[in-house]
C-alpha positions in Angstrom: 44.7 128.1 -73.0 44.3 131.6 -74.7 42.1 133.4 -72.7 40.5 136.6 -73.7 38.1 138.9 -72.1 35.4 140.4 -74.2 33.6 144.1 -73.3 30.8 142.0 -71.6 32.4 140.4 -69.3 32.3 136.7 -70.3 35.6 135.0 -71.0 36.4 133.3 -74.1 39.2 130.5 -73.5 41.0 128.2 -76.5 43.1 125.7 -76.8 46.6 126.1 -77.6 48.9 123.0 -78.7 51.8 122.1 -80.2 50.4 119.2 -82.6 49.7 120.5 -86.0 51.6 119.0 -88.9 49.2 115.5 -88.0 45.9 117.3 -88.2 43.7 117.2 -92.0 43.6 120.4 -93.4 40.3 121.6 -92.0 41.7 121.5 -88.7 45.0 122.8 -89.4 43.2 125.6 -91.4 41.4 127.1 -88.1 44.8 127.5 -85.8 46.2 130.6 -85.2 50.2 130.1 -85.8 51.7 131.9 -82.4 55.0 133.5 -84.3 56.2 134.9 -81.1 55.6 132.0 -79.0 59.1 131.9 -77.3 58.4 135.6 -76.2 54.9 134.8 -74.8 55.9 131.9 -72.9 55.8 129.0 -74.6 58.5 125.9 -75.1 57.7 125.9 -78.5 56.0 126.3 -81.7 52.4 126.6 -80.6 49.0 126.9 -82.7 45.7 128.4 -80.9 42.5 126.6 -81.9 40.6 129.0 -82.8 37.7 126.6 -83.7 37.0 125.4 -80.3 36.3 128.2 -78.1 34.9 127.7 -74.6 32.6 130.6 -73.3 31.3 131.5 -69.6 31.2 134.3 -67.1 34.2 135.8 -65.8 32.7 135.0 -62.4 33.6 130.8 -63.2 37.5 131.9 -63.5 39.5 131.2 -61.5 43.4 132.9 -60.3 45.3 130.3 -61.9 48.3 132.5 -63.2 49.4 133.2 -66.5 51.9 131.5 -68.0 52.7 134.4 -70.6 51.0 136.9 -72.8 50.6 137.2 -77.0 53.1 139.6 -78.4 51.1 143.1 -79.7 52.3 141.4 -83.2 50.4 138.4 -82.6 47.7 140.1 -81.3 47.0 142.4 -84.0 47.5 138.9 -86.1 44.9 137.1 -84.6 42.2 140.1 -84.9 43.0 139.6 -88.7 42.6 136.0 -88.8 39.4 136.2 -87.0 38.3 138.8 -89.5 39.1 137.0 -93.0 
């Protein structure tokens, strides 16, 4: 899971997997492509869903541990894609 904090305070969590070649287009056309993925963490190529995000209060999360962090490049990419 992507997990990202907005300046409220609720927490916005999505998906991330590594199935995408499978999916229709519509699908495919709402993942974000993580280009750094080895250097964030990841095993492999990985796509975040950006279509299926889960909202609540950052009161409901709980210290699981992260796993890795988005690159600044993939950051800054993801803004964009939310953006277009």
């Amino acid at each position: 899971m992507l997990v990202y904090k907005k300046s409220d305070g609720d927490i916005m969590t999505f998906p991330i997997t590594t199935q995408y070649a499978s999916k229709p287009k519509a699908i495919q056309a709402r993942y974000f492509v993580v280009n750094d993925w080895s250097q964030a963490g990841l095993d492999k190529q990985s796509y975040v869903d950006t279509g299926t995000p889960y909202v609540f209060s950052e009161k409901h999360l709980e210290e699981t541990g992260a796993i890795g962090r988005l690159t600044e490049n993939d950051k800054k990419k993801l803004i964009e894609f939310f953006t277009k």
